[in-house]
C-alpha positions in Angstrom: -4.9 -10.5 16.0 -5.3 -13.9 13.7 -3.0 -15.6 16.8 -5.9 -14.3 19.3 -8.7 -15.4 17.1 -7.2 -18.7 16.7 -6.9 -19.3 20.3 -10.0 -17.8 21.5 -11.7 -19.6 18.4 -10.2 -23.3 19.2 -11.1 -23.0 22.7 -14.9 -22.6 22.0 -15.2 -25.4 19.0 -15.6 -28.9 21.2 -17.8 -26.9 23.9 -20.0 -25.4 20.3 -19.7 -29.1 18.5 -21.5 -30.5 22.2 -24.1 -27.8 22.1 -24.7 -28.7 18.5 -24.8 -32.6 19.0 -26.7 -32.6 21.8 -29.5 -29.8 20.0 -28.8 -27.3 22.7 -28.0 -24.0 20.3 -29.6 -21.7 22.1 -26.9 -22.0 25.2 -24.2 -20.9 22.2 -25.8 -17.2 21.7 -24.7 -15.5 24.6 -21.1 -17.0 24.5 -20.5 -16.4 21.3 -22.2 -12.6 21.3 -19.0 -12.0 24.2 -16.8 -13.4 21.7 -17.4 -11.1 19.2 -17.6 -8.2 21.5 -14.0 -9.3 22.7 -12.7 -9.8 19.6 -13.9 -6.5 18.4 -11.8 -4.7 21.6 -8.7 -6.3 20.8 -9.0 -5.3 17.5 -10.3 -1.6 18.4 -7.6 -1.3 20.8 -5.2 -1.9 17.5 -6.7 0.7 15.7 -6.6 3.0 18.4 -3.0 2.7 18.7 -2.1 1.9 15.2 0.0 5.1 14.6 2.3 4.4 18.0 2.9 0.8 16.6 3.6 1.2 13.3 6.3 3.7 14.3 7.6 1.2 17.0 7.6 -2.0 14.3 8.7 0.0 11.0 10.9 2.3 10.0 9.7 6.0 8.8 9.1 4.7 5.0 6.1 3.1 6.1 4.7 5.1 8.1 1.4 5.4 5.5 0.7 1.9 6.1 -0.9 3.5 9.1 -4.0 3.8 7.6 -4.7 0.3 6.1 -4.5 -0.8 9.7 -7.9 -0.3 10.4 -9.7 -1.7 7.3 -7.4 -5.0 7.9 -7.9 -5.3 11.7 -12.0 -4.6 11.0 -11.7 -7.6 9.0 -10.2 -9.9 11.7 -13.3 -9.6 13.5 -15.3 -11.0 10.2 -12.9 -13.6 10.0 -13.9 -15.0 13.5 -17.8 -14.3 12.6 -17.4 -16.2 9.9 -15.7 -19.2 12.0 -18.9 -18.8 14.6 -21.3 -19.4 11.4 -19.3 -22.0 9.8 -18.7 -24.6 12.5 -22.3 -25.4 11.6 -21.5 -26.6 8.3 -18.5 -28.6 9.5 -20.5 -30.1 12.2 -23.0 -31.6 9.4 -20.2 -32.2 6.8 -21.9 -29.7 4.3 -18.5 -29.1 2.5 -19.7 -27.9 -0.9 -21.4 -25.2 0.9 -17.9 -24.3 2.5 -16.5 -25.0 -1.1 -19.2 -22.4 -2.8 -18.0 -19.6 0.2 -14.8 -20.0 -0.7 -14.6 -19.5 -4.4 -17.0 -16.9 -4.3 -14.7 -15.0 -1.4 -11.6 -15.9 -4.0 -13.3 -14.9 -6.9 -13.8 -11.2 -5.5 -10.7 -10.8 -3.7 -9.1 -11.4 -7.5 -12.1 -9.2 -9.1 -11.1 -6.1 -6.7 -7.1 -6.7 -6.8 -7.4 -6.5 -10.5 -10.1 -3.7 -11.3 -9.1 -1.4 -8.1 -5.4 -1.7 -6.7 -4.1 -0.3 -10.5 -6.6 2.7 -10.0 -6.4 3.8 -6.6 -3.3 2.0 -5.1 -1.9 -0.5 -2.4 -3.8 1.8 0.1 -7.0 -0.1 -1.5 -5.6 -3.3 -0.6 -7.0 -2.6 3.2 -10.6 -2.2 2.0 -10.6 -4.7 -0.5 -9.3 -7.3 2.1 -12.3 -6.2 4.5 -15.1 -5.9 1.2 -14.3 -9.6 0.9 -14.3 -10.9 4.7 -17.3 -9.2 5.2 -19.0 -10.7 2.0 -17.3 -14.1 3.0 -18.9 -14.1 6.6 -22.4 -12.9 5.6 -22.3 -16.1 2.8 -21.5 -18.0 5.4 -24.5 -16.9 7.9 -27.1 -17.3 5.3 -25.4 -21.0 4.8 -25.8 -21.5 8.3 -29.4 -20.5 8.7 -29.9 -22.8 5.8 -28.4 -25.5 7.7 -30.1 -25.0 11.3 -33.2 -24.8 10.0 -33.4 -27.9 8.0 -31.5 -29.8 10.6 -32.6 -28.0 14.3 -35.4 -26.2 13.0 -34.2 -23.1 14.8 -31.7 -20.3 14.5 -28.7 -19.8 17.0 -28.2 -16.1 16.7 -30.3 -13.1 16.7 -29.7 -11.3 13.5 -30.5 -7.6 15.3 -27.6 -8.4 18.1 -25.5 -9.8 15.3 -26.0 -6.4 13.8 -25.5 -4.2 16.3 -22.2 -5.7 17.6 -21.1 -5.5 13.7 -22.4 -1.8 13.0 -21.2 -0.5 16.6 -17.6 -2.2 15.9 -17.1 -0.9 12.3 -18.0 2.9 13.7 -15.7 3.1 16.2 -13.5 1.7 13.9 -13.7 4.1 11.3 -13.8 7.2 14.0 -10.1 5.8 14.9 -9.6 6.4 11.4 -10.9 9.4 11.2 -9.1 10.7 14.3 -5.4 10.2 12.7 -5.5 13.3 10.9 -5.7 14.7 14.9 -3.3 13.1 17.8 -5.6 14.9 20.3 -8.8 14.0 18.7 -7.4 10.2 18.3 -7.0 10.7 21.8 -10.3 12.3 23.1 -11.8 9.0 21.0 -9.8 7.0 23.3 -10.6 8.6 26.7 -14.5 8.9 25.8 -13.7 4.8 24.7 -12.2 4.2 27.8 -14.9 6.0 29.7 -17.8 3.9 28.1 -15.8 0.4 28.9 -15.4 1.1 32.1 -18.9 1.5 32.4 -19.9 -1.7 30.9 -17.0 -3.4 33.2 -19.5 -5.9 34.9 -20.6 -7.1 31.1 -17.3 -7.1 30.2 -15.8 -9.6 33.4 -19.0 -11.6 32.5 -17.8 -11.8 29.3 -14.5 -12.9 30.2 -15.7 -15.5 32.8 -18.2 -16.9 30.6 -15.1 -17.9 28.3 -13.1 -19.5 31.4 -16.3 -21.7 31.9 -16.2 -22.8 28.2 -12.7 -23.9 28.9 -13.9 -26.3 31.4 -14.8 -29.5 30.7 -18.8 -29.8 30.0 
């Protein structure tokens, strides 16, 4: 999932540093909005299936690791958000600010290692990872905000969409979750998924051919 962020995530940065040098922001919104909604199906489609592949990939032993699947692949998505927000502050060179996210994302991961993983287990490790992605992207939005408004004097996302992709993402998430105790629930969660996507199949090819535009040269 990091190999598919990377990818997807180096083909937008030159067409998102030309947007940002030439003060157009608001054409970024919609593009990266279909990112994030992409991202998030890869990511769902892993926790949907996470059982099958663990057994495939590992031998019985680890078959709990089953369930930190989730909380990890929930925070690959906030590793890309945070990407979105923080091309922003490389852009402008505001490195401290990048600096400051950092140490404080560090600073908790070590925090929750040391206070929770002794208590309740590796099985912790999962959440702990996604506590401190999704504390390290939202650092990063507010730095970002910071940034655009002193320097473009507007915003390039909408908080509410940002929000509803997030919330929407992180329940169906955690319904996977909950569905392991259950092969045919898991599976009902996937049909009714399927059902939903395939009726949102024109957003979703727009999605798709708004990222083969981005690959073109602007």
């Amino acid at each position: 999932m990091i190999l598919f962020n990377v990818a997807l995530s180096q083909t937008l940065s030159p067409w998102m540093y030309q947007k940002i040098k030439d003060r157009r922001v608001a054409d970024i919104a919609g593009v990266a909005y279909g990112s994030l909604v992409l991202i998030a199906i890869v990511n769902l489609l892993l926790i949907a299936f996470a059982p099958e592949i663990v057994s495939i990939f590992a031998p019985r032993a680890y078959a709990k690791a089953t369930w930190i699947v989730p909380p990890i692949a929930m925070s690959v998505f906030f590793i890309f958000a945070f990407d979105l927000f923080a091309k922003f502050e490389f852009y402008y060179e505001r490195t401290s600010l990048i600096m400051i996210a950092s140490v404080i994302g560090a600073v908790l991961k070590v925090a929750l290692n040391y206070w929770l993983i002794p208590i309740l287990g590796y099985e912790v490790a999962g959440y702990k990872t996604l506590t401190c992605y999704v504390m390290y992207a939202a650092v990063h939005y507010w730095f970002m905000n910071r940034i655009c408004r002193e320097k473009l004097g507007t915003l390039p996302y909408d908080r509410k969409i940002l929000g509803l992709i997030t919330l929407t993402f992180l329940a169906v998430g955690f319904l996977f979750l909950g569905g392991y105790h259950s092969v045919v629930l898991r599976y009902l969660l996937i049909l009714i998924t399927a059902v939903v996507g395939f009726s949102k199949r024109d957003y979703l090819m727009t999605i798709v051919n708004q990222m083969l535009r981005v690959r073109k040269p602007i």
